[in-house]
N, C-alpha and C positions, 0 to 999 in steps of 0.2 A: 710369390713366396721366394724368400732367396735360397741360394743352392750353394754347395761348395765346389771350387775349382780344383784346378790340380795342382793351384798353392795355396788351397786352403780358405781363399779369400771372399769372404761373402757377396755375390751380385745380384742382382736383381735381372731375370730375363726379360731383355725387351717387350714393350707390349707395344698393339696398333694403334694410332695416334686417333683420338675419340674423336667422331663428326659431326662439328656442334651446327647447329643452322644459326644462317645469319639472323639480322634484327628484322631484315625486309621479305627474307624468307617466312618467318614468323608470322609477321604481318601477314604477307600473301597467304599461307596457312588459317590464319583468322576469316579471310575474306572467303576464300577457297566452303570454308567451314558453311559459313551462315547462307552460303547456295546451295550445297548439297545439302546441309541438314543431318547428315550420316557423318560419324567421326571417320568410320570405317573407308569411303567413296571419296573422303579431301584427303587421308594418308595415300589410298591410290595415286589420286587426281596429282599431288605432291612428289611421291615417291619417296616417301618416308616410310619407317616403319609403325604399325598401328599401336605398339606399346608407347613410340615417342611422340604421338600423333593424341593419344588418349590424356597422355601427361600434359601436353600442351594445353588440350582442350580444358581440362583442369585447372590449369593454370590462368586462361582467360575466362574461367567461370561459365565454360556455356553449358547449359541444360539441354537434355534432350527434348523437343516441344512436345514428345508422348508422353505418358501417363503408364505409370503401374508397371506389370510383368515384360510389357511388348517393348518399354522402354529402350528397353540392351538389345532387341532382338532387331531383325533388318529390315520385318514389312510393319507398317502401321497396322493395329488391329481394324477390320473391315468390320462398318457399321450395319444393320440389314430392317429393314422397315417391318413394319409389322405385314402391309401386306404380301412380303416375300417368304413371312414365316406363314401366314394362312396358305399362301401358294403349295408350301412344303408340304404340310398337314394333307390339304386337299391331293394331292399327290402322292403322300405314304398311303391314306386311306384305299384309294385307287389300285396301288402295285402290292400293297403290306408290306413293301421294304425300304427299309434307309435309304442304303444304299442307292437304288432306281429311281427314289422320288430326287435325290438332291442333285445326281442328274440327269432329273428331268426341268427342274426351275435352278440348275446352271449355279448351284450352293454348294462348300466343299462339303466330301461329307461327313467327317469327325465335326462341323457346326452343328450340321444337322442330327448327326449320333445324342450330342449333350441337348439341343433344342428335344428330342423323342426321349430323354432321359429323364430330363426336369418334367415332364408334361406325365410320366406315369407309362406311355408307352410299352408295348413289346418290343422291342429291337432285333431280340434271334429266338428261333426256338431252340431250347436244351437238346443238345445231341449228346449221343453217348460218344465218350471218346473210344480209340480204338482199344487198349487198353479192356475196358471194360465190357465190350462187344467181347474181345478175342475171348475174354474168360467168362463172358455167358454162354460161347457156343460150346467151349470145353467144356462146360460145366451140363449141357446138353448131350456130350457124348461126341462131339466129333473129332476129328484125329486134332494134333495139333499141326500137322503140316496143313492140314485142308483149314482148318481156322485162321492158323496167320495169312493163306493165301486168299481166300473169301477179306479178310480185315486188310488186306493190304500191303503186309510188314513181311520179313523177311523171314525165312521158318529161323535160323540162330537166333534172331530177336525174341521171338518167341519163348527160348528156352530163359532168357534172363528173367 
């Protein structure tokens, strides 16, 4: 944006001279690309920035070879057999929790949370939050310092 001087004179402040990549840079960018497979890992590999790295990739038309949401993200989505899903099952039945069966058959466990979700599954049992404890046992008769300290929470919490 220009500025005025102290005669008045409109200038433009210098800017930093833009760092364009050569043609064989580019290229090498290209080839860099189709090994890693990740736009993200050839701007590394490069030393480019991943905004001028994205642009490029754009511009040579490559696709990510993944499919759908995982697409933009950095691992491939992990495929799991049927018999790793019976594993799982045979193993929640076992423990009754997500958590311990998935691992137990070495599965993370938010897969296994959505596999025990879709299936109808229990996942937790309803606890009462503290919240609601502190105000059944007031609601019972005991002090509010001995509530909030049985519930956990601080007695000034208690008064909000």
């Amino acid at each position: 944006m220009p500025h005025l001087t102290e005669n008045s004179t409109p200038t433009t402040p210098p800017q930093a001279p833009r760092a364009r990549l050569t043609a064989s840079e580019k290229q090498r960018f290209n080839e860099v690309l189709d090994q890693t497979q990740r736009v993200k890992d050839a701007a590394q590999a490069m030393g480019i920035a991943l905004p001028t790295a994205e642009q490029l990739a754009k511009v040579y038309g490559w696709k990510s070879p993944r499919k759908g949401p995982t697409a933009a993200c950095g691992k491939p989505k992990a495929k799991y057999t049927q018999e790793q899903k019976n594993a799982f099952f045979t193993a929640f039945a076992k423990h009754q929790s997500v958590s311990k069966a998935a691992q137990e058959v070495n599965i993370p466990a938010p897969t296994c949370y959505q596999w025990a979700v879709k299936a109808g599954l229990e996942t937790s049992k309803p606890r009462m939050g503290r919240r609601e404890e502190f105000l059944r046992l007031r609601a019972q008769g005991m002090s509010r310092k001995e509530a909030a300290k049985q519930v956990g929470i601080h007695e000034e919490t208690s008064r909000e």
